[in-house]
Structures are given as structure tokens and as C-alpha cells.
C-alpha positions in Angstrom: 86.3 85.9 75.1 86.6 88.3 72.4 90.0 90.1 71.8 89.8 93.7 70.9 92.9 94.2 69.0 93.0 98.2 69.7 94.2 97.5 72.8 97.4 95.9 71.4 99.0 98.7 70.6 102.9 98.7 70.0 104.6 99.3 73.6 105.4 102.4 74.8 109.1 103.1 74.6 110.0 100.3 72.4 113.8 100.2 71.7 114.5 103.4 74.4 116.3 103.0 77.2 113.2 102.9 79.3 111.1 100.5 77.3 111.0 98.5 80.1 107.9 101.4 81.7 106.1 99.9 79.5 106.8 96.4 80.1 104.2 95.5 82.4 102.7 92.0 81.7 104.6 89.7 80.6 104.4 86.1 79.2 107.0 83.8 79.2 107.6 80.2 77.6 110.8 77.9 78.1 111.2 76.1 75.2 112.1 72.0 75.5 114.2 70.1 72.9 111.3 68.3 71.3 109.2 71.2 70.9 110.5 73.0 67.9 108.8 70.3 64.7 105.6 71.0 66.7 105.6 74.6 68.0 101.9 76.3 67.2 102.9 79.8 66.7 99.1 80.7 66.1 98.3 79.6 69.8 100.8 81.5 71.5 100.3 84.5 69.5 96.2 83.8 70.9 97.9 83.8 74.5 99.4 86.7 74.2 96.4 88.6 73.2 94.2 87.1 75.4 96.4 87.9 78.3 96.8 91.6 77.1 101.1 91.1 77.2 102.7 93.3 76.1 106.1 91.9 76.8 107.4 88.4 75.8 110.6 86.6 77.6 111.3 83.5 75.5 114.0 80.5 75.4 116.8 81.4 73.1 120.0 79.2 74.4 122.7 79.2 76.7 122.6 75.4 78.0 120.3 74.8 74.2 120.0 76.8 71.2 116.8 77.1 69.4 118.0 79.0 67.0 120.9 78.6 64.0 123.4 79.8 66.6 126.8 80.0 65.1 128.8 79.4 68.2 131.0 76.1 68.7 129.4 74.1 71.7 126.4 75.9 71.8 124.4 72.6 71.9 121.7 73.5 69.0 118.3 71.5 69.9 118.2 68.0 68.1 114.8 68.5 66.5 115.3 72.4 65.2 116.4 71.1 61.9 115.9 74.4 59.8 113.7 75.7 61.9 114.4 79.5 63.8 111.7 78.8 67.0 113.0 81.8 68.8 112.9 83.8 65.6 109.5 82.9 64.9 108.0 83.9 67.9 109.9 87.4 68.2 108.5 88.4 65.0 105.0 87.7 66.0 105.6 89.5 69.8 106.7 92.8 67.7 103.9 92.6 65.0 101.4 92.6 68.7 103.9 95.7 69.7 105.4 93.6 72.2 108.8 94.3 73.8 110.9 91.2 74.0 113.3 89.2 76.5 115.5 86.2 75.2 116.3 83.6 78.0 119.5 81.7 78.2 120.6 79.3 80.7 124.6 78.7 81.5 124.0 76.6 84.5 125.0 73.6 82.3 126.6 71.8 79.3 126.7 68.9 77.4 129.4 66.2 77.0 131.4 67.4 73.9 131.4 70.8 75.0 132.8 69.4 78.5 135.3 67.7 76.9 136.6 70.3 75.3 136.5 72.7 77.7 137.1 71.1 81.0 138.0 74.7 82.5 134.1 76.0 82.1 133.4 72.8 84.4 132.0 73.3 88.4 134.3 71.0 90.2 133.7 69.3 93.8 135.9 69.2 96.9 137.9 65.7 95.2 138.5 68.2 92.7 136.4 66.5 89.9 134.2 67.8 87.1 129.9 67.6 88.9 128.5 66.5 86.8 124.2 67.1 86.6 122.7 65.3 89.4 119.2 65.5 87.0 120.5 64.8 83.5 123.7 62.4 83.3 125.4 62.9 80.8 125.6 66.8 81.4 128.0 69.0 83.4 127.3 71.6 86.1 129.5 75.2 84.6 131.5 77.6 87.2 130.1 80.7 87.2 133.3 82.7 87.6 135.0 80.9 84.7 135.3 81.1 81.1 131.8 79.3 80.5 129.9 82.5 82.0 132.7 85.4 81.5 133.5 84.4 77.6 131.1 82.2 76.3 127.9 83.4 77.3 128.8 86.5 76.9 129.6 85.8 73.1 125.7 84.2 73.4 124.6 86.9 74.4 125.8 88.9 71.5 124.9 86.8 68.7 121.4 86.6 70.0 121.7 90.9 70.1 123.2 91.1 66.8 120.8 89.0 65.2 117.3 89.6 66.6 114.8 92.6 67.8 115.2 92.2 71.3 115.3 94.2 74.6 116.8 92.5 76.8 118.7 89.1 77.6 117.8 87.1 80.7 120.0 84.7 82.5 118.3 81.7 84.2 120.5 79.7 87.0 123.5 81.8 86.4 124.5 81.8 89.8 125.5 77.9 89.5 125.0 75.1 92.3 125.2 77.9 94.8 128.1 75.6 96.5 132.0 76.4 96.6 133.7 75.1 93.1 137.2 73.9 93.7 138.1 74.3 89.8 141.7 74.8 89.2 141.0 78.6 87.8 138.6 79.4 90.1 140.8 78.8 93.2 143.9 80.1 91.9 141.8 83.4 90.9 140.5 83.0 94.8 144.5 83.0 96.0 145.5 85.4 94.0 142.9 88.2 95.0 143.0 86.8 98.7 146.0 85.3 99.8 144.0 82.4 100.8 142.4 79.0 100.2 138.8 78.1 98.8 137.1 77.4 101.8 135.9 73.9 103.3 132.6 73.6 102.4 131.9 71.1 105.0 133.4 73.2 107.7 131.1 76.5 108.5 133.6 78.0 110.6 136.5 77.7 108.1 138.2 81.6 108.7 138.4 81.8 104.9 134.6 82.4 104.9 134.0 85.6 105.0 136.5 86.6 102.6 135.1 84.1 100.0 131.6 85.5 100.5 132.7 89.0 100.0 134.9 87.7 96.7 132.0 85.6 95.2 129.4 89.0 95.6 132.0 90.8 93.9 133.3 88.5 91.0 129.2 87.9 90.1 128.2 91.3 90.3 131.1 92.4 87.9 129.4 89.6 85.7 126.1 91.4 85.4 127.9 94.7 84.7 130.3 92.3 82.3 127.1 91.1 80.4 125.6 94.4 80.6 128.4 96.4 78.6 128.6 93.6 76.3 125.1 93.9 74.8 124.3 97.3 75.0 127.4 98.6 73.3 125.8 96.5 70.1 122.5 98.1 70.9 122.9 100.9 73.6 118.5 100.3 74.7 119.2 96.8 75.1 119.4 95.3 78.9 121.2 91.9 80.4 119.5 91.1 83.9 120.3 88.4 85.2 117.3 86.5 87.5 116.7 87.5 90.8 115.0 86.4 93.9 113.1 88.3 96.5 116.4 89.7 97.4 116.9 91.5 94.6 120.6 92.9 94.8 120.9 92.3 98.4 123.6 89.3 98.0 125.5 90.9 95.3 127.6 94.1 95.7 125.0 97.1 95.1 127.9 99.9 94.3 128.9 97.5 91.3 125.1 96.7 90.3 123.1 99.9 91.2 122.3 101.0 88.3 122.5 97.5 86.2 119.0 97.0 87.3 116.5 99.1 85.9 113.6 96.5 86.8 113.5 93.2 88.5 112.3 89.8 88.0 111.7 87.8 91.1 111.1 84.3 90.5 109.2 83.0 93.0 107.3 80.4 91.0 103.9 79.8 93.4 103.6 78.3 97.0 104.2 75.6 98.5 104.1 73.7 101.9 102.5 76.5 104.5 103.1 79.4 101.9 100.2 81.8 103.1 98.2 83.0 100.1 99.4 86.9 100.6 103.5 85.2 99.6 103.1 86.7 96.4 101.7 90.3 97.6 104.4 90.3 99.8 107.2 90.1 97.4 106.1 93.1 95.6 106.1 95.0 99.2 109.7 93.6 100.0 111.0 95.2 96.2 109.1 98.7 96.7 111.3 98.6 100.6 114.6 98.6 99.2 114.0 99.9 95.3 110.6 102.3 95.5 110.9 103.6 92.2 111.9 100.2 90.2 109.2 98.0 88.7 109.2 94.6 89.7 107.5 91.7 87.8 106.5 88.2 89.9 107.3 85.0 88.0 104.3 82.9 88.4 104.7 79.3 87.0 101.4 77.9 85.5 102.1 74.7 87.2 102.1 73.8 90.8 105.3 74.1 92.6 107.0 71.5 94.8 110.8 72.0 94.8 111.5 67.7 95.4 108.8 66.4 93.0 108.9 68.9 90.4 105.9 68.4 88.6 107.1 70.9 85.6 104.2 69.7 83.1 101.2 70.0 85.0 98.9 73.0 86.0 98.0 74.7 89.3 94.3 74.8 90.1 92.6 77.8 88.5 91.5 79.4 91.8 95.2 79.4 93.0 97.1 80.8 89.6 94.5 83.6 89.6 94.7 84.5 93.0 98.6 84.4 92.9 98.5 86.9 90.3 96.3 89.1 91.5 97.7 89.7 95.3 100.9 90.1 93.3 99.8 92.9 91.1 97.8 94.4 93.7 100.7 95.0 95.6 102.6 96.3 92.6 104.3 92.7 91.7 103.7 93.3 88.0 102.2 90.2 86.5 104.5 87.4 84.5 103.4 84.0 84.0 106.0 81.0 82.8 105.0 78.2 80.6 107.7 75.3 80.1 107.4 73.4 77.3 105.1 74.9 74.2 102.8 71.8 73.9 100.2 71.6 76.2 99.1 68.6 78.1 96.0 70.5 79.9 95.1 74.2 78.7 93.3 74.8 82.1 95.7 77.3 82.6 95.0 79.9 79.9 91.8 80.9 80.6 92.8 81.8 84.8 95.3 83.5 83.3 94.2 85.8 80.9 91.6 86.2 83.3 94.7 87.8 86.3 96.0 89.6 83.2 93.1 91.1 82.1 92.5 92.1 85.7 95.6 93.7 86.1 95.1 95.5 82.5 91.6 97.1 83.8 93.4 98.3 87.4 96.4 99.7 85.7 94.4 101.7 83.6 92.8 103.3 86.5 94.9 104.0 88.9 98.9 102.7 87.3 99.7 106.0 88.1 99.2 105.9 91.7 102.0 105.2 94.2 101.8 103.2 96.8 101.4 104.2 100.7 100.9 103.1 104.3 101.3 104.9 107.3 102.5 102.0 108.9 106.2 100.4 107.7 108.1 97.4 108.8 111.8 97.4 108.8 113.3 94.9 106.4 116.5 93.7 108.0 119.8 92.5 106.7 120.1 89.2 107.4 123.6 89.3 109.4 123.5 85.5 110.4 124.4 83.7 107.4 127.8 81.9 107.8 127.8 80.7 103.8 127.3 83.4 100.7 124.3 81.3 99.8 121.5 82.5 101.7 118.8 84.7 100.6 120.0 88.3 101.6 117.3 89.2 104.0 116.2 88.2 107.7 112.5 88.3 108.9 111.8 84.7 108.9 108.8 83.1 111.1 109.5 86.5 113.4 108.2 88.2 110.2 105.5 86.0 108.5 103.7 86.0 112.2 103.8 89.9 112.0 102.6 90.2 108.6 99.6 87.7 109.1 98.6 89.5 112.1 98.4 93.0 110.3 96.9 91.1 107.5 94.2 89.9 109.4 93.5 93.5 111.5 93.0 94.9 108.3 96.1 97.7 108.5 97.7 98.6 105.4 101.8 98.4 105.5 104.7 98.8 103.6 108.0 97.7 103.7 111.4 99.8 103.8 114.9 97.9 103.7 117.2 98.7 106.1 119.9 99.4 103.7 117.2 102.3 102.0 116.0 103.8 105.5 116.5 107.3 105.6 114.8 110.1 107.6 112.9 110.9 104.2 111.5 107.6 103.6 110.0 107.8 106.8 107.5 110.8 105.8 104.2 110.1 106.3 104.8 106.8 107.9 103.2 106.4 111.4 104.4 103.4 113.1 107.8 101.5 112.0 107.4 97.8 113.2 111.0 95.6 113.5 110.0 92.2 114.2 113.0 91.0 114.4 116.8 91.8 113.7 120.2 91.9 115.7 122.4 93.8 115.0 121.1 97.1 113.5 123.7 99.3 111.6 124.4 102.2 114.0 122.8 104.4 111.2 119.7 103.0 111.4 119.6 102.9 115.4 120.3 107.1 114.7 117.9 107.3 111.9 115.1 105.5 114.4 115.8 108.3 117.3 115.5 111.0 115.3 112.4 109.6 114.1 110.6 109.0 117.5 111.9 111.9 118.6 110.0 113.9 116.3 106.5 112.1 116.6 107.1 108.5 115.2 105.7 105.1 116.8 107.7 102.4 116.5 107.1 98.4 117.6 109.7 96.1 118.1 109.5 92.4 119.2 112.4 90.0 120.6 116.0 90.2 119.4 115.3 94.0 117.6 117.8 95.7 118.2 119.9 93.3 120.2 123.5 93.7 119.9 125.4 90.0 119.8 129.0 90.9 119.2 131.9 91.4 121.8 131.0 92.4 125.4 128.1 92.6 127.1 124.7 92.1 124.7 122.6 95.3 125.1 119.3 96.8 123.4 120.7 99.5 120.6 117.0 100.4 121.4 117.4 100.2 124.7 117.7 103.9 125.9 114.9 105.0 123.6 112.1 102.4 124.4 113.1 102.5 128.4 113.8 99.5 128.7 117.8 97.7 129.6 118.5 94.3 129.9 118.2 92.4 133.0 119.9 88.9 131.8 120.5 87.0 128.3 118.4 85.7 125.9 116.5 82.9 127.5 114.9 79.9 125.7 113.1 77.0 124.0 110.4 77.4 127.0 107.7 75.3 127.3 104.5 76.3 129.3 105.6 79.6 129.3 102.9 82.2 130.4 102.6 86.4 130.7 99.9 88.5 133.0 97.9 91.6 132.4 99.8 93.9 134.3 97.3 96.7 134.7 95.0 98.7 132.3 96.4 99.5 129.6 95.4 100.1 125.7 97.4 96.8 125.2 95.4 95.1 127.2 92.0 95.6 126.0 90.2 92.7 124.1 91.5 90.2 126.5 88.0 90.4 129.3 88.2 87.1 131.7 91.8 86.4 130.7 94.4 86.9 134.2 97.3 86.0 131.9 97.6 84.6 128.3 100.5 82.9 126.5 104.0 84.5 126.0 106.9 82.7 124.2 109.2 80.0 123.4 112.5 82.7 123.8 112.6 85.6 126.0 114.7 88.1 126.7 115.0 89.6 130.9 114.7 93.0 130.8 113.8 95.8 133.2 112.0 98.5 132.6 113.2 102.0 133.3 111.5 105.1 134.9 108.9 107.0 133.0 107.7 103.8 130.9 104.4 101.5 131.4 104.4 97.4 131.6 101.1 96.5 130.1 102.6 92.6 130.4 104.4 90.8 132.7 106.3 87.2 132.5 105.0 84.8 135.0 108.0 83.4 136.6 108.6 79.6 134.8 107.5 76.7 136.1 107.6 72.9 134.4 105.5 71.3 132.0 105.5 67.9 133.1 104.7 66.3 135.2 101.3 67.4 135.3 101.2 67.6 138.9 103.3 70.0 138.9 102.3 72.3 136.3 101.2 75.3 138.5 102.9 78.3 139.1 105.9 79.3 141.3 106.8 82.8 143.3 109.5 84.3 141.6 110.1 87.8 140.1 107.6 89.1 137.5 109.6 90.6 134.5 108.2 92.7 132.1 107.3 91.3 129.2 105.7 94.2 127.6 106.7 98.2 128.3 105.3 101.1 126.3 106.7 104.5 126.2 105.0 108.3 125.7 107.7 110.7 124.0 108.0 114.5 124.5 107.7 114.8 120.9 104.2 112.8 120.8 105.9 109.4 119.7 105.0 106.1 121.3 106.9 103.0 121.4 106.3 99.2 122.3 109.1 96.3 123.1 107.5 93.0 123.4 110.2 90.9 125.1 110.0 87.3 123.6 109.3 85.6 119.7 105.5 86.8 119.3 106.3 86.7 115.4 107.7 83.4 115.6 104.9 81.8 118.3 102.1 83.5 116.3 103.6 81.9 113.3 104.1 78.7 114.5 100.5 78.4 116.3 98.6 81.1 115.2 97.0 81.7 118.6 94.7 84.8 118.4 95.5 86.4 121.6 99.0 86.8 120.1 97.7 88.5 116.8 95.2 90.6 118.7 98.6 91.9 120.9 100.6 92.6 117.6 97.6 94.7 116.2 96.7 96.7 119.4 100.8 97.6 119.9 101.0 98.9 116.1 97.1 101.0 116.8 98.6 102.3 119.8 101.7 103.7 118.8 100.1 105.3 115.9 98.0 107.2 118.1 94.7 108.6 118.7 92.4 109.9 115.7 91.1 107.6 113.7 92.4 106.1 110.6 93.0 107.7 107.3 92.1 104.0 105.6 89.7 101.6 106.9 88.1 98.4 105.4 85.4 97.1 107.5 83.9 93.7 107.1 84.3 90.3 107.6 86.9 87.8 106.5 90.9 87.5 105.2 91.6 90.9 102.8 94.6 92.3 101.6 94.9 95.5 101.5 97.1 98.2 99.4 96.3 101.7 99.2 97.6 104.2 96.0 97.3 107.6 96.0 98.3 110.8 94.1 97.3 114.9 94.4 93.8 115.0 94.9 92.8 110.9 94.6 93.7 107.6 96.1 92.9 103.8 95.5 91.8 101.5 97.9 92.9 97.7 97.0 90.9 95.2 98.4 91.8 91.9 97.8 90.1 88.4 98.4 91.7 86.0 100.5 89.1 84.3 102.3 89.5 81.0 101.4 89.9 77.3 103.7 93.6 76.9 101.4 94.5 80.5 102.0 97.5 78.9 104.3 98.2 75.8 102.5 98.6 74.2 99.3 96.3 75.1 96.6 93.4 77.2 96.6 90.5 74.8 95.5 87.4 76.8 95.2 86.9 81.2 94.9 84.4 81.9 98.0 83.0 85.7 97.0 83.2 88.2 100.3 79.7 90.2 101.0 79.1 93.1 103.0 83.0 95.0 103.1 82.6 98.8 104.0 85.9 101.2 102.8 85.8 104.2 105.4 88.0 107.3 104.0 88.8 110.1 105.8 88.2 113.3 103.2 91.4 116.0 103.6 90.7 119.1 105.3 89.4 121.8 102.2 88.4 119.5 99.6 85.6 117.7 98.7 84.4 114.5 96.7 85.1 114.7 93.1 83.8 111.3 92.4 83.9 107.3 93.5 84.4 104.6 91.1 84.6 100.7 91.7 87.1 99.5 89.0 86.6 96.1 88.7 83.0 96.1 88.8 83.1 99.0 86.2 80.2 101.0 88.3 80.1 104.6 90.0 81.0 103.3 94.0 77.8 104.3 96.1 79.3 106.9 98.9 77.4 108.5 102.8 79.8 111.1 103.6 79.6 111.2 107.6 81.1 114.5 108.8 84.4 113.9 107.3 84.4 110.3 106.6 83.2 108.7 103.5 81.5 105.3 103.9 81.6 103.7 100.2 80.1 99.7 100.5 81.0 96.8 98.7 78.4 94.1 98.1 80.4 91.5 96.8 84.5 91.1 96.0 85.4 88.2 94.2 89.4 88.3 93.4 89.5 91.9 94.2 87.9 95.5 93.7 89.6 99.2 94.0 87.5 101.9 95.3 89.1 104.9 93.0 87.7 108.1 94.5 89.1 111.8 93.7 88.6 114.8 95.8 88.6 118.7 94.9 90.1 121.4 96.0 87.7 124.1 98.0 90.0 126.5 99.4 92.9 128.0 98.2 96.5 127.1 100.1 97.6 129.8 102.2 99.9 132.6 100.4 103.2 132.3 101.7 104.4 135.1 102.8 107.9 134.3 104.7 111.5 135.5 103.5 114.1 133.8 101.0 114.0 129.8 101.3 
């Protein structure tokens, strides 16, 4: 494919303090040691055009130099001789206009470095130096010791001082994620605590939570450490250190707020069960907590097994493209890894620069757009974690059953983190959908009431809002969805059964059926006056043997009550694990349930967004004043929730149904990808626009025009 090189024009922003706007596809290669005598400059710089990058993050040191550092124990690669690898490649990147992003990795040194400084060195419970369970011969580094605080930092500088870069990137700098017993680290511990390193072995050591809270701390005053220390060489340039899909969750967000302009989640490619939408969701989950913060998806060109490790191979086309492109369609901005700079197999490049190009032709369009959904679940702090070294959120298999069910009704969502819920990021959103999470901060439980009270829907499922500290456990919930607790949290069941209580809108879709499946936990609740039971629990009765496997008399709990508010809100409290169950055993009676409690509680009228067809979509809707974009994204595929996609299987006959806005009209209707006017049948006040055939994705771009004036307002002062 032909390159036009107009469209590499230098980056917008280069060398401001927001050049990182403009940083929006990004390419990245991790250098190895034998790579520098060999390195083909010319075929990388070819990458980068062909993928339309316009930002570059590239191996500089840390753990390995590859370039003439100047810094005692800052290993310099074996084969650089006289050679500047890093060098080389940043002055290509900013000929192409390209912002740039130098790597370095502290997780580890070598032997003479070691040595010498015994005090950078992780050490284990016996109180000796761990040393690299992948490379002997090299040493794992403490993250709150010198080896991070001192001499990265001074890394960090010399790469600054020396080269046109943007920002510096930190790979592994949290360490083995375990509790290091070095001398210096525990005797900082004591000194700030009054107490002992905790057992690691021992999850209810009382020292626990005060280590947690100490290790947030000490590494988020590391970022804003590394931070001060390069930009007061050059105030535009950034250190952010790597993230996962928890962003600053697990570090201290007063100390880090605004130390993170934009994120880098590196969440590599799927794995095991991974559903194909993982990498759409990510994007979702950054927009929940940080709306207004771009976020780029770290997509390896390889597959991804974290035991076998297969670091020199290539993912099948079909799945690196697809990765990509639910990313980016849910606003995960596109940034592919390469390790090592020789290539074994190229089958990579051309999926790639395919995604990229993609992304290049969407952002054109409709970049400008922000994302919405009148529907919005609840991201919840994960309060269970008895260790610092979980991932920051909660959701689990309660959440992934949720999302695939919404995914497969075709209803466009959003995330919002609970730490980020406020009464104004609630505008606009219809239904709020908690899966799961104990424990709610009183706030939120506040911020929810008001909400309901003034016309929201909300669906909750299981444990939401279940309260597991001293005393009695209660609902938080309770009082507002009608419903109180009748008896503890019940569970692993087997066999376990629920009954169509009467007519209801929940009930619909379910014609023959006298009862279907309920779940593996339940909760006993009762329902209060002035609420509906659309489901009730069929009183348990055994498995095995199968003679008797039949039912027994007993009292018929509820197992699902709705609730009509004064204000016009409706809510729904599914009693039992339907994220989990749907999860684990994707039964469709439990997906059609999920779908019909989120359309109900949105209430009547019909939807502002629909996509009609057959087949797995994604969906992710943009809008603006006066136009909005319709995402539709292919996911129809036999590997779409496993392993790697093998084949592309084009989707036919998709309808998008918009509902025009009250005094406008149709300005005009694009298709983006396909690069055609759309073909439109406006139906009273719905616009009918088809789609013949989707292959990775298409974006129905339409724009509407004002025909009346707004209203003059005529009231008194503001």
C-alpha cells in the first residue's frame, strides 16, 4: 500500500505541555541485547508510516542501556559497540513529526551492579537478595529503595538531557508485587508505622492494612518523584509510569491526580476465555473513572500466554486487527508493542497498519465526538483484597456476565467509577446497572437516591449494595428498591431453580417455561409493600440422587422485585449471582433477564440508538451539537470467546435506527469506513440508515439541522 507522506505531518503540540492530544497512535519496540549490530532503521521508519504513528515509545535503559549512557551500573548492551540505537531511531520518529516516549525498565539488575549495591536489591522473607527467577545471574530491585528513588531517577535525566523526547516510560516498576524484607525498606516501614513488614504468608497479619496504605503512598510519591525530576530539565516533558486497567486506583489519587495526563494500559491481548470485546472494555473502564484523559491500549503483536510466553511469535491476523479495532472504537487509542527489532515472521505488519489506518480514517471523522450511553454500570472499588497487590477494581465474573449480556442485546453502555460518581455524571444516563459490589461508600448509596428519586432506573444483582461489616448485614439499597433482608447470604447451590411469579415485563420471552434457572448464591429477602416479584425462588431441593430431584413445599422467596418511583424511576434487585451464572454457563434465559431488567427500568418510548440485525456487535455511540456516530463493530466470530480469532466472517443485513431530536432535521449520513454517503428512510421521526456488509467495523456519521429557533428566555437574574 502506498504511503501518502502529507499525511505525516509533524504532531500537533510537539514539545507543549499537551503534546500528548496529539499523541494518538502509537508504535512501540523493546529493544533486545543482540539487536543493536543488526537494527534496520529503514524498516521501522516503513512501519511507522504505514501505520500512520504519530508517536513512538522506544527502549532506552533502565535494566539495559542502548545508548552511550554515562551512568556507573547502567548495564550498556554488549553488542552497542559505538552504536546510539535509541538515538537513531528518535531522530527518524521526529523527521516523520512524531512525538516520542523512551522506555526504561528498573525491575532488575545485573551482577556487578548487585554487588555493589546490595541496598537496591528486593530481598525475601530469609532476608536474602531474589534473585531473577527467569535470567540467573540477575537480581530483582526494591522499588522503594535507592535503585528506583536515585538511580533511575538519574536515568531518567540523562536520557532527558540528552535526547528530543516527551516523555519517559517505566516498564515493571512496581517490582515482584510481593513484600521485600530489605534492611532499608523495613526500617523505612518502622519508622513511618511503628510496626513490622508483614508475613507474607500470613493474610491476616494486623500489619496489613497499614503496609498497603504505606506501599500506595511511598510509590505514588515515586511517580510525582520521577515526574519533578524530568520536567524541571524540560518543563513539556512527562514520566508515567505503566499502568493497568486500574489506572490510579491502587495508588494514592491525591498524590497522583494530576501526574497523569494520559494513560497506558497494558493489557497485551487475550488469553484463556478472554471474550473478544476485553479490549473495548478497557477503554470503557478508563473513560468511568478519568472521562476527559486519553487512554492508549498496549496491544502486543504476539500472542499472549502469561506461563509460556511466546515473546517472538505473532498473533493471527484476524485477532491483532480485531483487538485493535474494538479498542479504538471504544476510545482505547491504538499502541502496538514489538519486542525485539528483527523479525522472525512480518505477518504482523500488514494487520496492523491495516487497525491503524482504520483508526486514522474514524478519527478523522468523528475524533471530536464524545462518547455516550444512556445506560451506565457502576464500576466498584474492589474492597476485598487482603494484600496491596490486587488490581484496584471489583466486577469479576458478576461483571463480565453483565457486560456479555448487554453486548449481545445490542444496548450501548458506559462505565462510571465509583470513586467519579457524582449527580452530574449521571445526566443523561437512563439506567445505572451494579452487578455487583459490597460495601458501597455511603456517598454513593446518597448519590443513587437522589438519582432515582428524580427519574433514574437503576439494576442491581446479588451482593450490590450489601453491607458485610459489624452487625447485622443489610441492603444500603434496601429501603429504596423495597426490598429488606429475610436471612444471610446463601450458597454454592446446586439444582437451584426460580418461577414466573405473574405477568410481568420481566417475564416476557420466557412462553412454555413455569420456572427457569436461578443461581449458585442467593440472598433471602422479602419484599416490601408497594413493589412487584416478577420471580420467585423455588424452595431447594437435592440434586442427587436422582430420585429425588423433585421439588419440595417450602416458602417461595422472591427472587426478583421491581419498583415504580413517584418521580418516574424504576428499579430491579435480582437476588442471587446472574452475572456470575451467566458467566460461567452462558445460559440464555439468564441474558434475556439481564437485558429485559435494564429495558424496563429505562422506560417506555423507544430507544434513542438502535442497531438491528443479526449476530455479536459492539456498539459505541459519539455525539456532539447537532451530529452523532454510531460504532458498529464486528464480533461475530466462532473464537469471539476464546483463544484467537482464526478467520474475519463479514456481517450482512445490520439496520442503525436513530431517533431525529425534536426541531431539526437531517443534515447528511455518511458511512466512514466504507467512504460512501449512508442510504437513509426517515419513518416519522426515526431514521432507518442500512448496512449491507460490516467487516471489522463501520460508523454511521449523520448530522442534523436546526429548524426552529430555541425559545427566548425570558425569566429573571440566574
Amino acid at each position: 500500500m502506498t504511503i501518502d507522506d502529507t499525511l505525516l505531518a509533524p504532531a500537533a503540540g510537539a514539545r507543549s505541555p499537551e503534546w500528548f492530544l496529539s499523541a494518538t497512535r502509537w508504535t512501540q519496540l523493546t529493544f533486545t541485547e543482540d539487536d543493536p549490530p543488526a537494527l534496520d532503521v529503514d524498516f521501522w521508519v516503513d512501519v511507522m508510516k504505514r501505520t500512520r504513528s504519530n508517536a513512538l515509545c522506544l527502549s532506552a535503559g533502565g535494566y539495559m542501556a542502548f545508548y552511550p549512557t554515562q551512568i556507573p551500573f547502567h548495564h550498556r548492551s554488549d553488542q552497542l559497540g559505538d552504536r546510539d540505537s535509541f538515538g537513531e531511531l528518535v531522530e527518524q520518529a521526529r523527521r516523520l513529526g512524531m512525538h516520542v516516549m523512551a522506555r526504561v525498565d528498573p525491575h532488575a539488575v545485573h551482577a556487578d551492579a548487585a554487588h555493589a549495591h546490595p541496598e537496591w536489591l528486593d530481598h525475601g522473607p530469609d532476608g536474602t537478595p531474589v534473585e531473577h527467577e527467569s535470567m540467573p545471574g540477575l537480581w530483582w530491585t526494591d522499588p522503594m529503595s535507592p535503585s528506583h528513588w536515585d538511580f533511575t531517577t538519574r536515568i531518567a535525566e540523562e536520557i532527558v538531557r540528552e535526547y528530543d523526547v516527551d516523555a519517559v516510560f517505566a516498564n515493571r516498576w512496581e517490582g515482584r508485587r510481593r513484600v521485600s524484607y530489605n534492611p532499608g525498606t523495613r526500617a523505612a516501614f518502622q519508622a513511618d508505622t511503628g510496626q513490622d513488614l508483614p508475613d507474607e504468608t500470613d493474610p491476616h497479619d494486623p500489619a496489613w492494612p497499614a503496609f498497603t496504605a504505606w506501599r500506595r503512598r511511598r510509590l505514588s510519591e515515586l511517580v510525582v518523584h520521577w515526574d519533578d525530576a524530568v520536567r524541571a530539565i524540560k518543563p513539556h516533558v512527562r514520566f508515567l509510569p505503566n499502568r493497568g486497567a486500574a489506572l490510579t486506583r491502587d495508588l494514592d489519587r491525591d498524590l497522583v491526580e494530576d501526574r497523569y495526563p494520559m494513560f497506558f494500559v497494558d493489557k497485551q491481548g487475550r488469553s484463556g476465555i478472554e471474550p473478544s470485546w476485553t479490549s473495548g472494555r478497557i477503554g470503557k473502564r478508563a473513560r468511568g473513572l478519568y472521562p476527559d484523559r486519553p487512554v492508549a491500549l498496549i496491544t502486543s503483536v504476539g500472542p499472549e500466554d502469561h506461563e509460556l510466553r511466546w515473546k517472538d511469535s505473532v498473533a493471527d491476523p484476524h485477532e491483532t486487527r480485531g483487538l485493535v479495532v474494538d479498542g479504538f472504537a471504544q476510545g482505547a487509542l491504538p499502541w502496538f508493542t514489538k519486542f525485539k527489532a528483527e523479525n522472525f515472521d512480518d505477518r504482523w505488519v500488514a494487520p496492523m497498519a491495516e487497525a491503524f489506518q482504520l483508526h486514522a480514517r474514524v478519527e478523522e471523522a468523528t475524533g471530536h465526538l464524545r462518547h455516550t450511553a444512556d445506560v451506565a454500570l457502576l464500576d466498584c472499588v474492589d474492597r476485598t483484597a487482603s494484600t496491596p497487590f490486587g488490581h484496584g477494581h471489583g466486577g469479576g465474573a458478576h461483571e463480565d456476565g453483565v457486560y456479555q449480556a448487554l453486548i449481545e442485546a445490542r444496548i450501548p453502555f458506559e462505565y462510571i467509577a465509583e470513586e467519579a460518581l457524582a449527580p452530574e455524571r449521571l445526566d443523561g444516563v437512563a439506567v445505572l446497572v451494579i452487578p455487583t459490589g459490597a460495601d458501597l461508600d455511603p456517598a454513593t448509596v446518597t448519590t443513587i437516591e437522589a438519582y432515582v428519586a428524580r427519574g433514574g432506573g437503576l439494576v442491581t444483582a446479588f451482593d450490590a449494595g450489601l453491607t458485610t461489616g459489624p452487625g447485622a448485614p443489610s441492603l444500603a439499597l434496601g429501603d429504596l428498591q423495597g426490598v429488606k433482608l429475610a436471612g444471610g447470604l446463601r450458597g454454592p447451590l446446586k439444582n437451584k431453580y426460580m418461577t414466573l411469579a405473574r405477568p410481568h415485563p420481566l417475564t416476557a420471552g420466557y412462553d412454555g417455561a413455569q420456572r427457569i434457572i436461578a443461581g449458585a448464591h442467593v440472598l433471602d429477602i422479602e419484599a416490601l409493600p408497594g413493589t412487584d416479584i416478577a420471580f420467585c425462588f423455588v424452595p431447594d431441593y437435592p440434586d442427587l440422587p436422582m430420585e429425588e430431584v423433585y421439588p419440595r413445599p417450602g416458602e417461595a422467596l422472591p427472587a426478583v422485585v421491581t419498583r415504580e418511583h413517584p418521580g418516574g424511576g424504576r428499579t430491579a434487585y435480582l437476588a442471587f449471582d446472574i452475572g456470575d451464572v451467566y458467566w460461567r454457563s452462558l445460559q440464555s434465559d439468564h441474558g434475556r433477564l439481564i437485558a429485559a431488567a435494564v429495558t424496563w427500568a429505562r422506560g417506555e418510548g423507544p430507544s434513542r440508538v438502535e442497531v438491528r440485525g443479526q449476530g455479536l456487535v459492539d456498539l459505541a455511540v459519539r455525539e456532539a451539537d447537532g451530529e452523532i456516530a454510531v460504532t458498529v463493530v464486528n464480533l461475530t466470530d466462532p473464537m469471539a470467546m476464546r483463544g484467537q480469532r482464526h478467520d474475519a466472517l463479514p456481517l450482512h443485513g445490520q439496520e442503525v435506527v436513530l431517533t431525529v431530536p425534536d426541531g431539526s432535521e437531517l443534515g447528511s449520513a455518511d458511512l466512514v469506513v466504507a467512504g460512501t454517503p449512508a442510504r437513509t428512510e426517515l419513518r416519522g421521526r426515526q431514521l432507518h440508515i442500512p448496512l449491507d456488509r460490516i467487516d471489522d467495523l463501520e460508523v454511521v456519521h449523520v448530522t442534523w439541522t436546526p429548524t426552529t429557533a430555541p425559545a427566548a428566555h425570558h425569566g429573571g437574574e440566574a
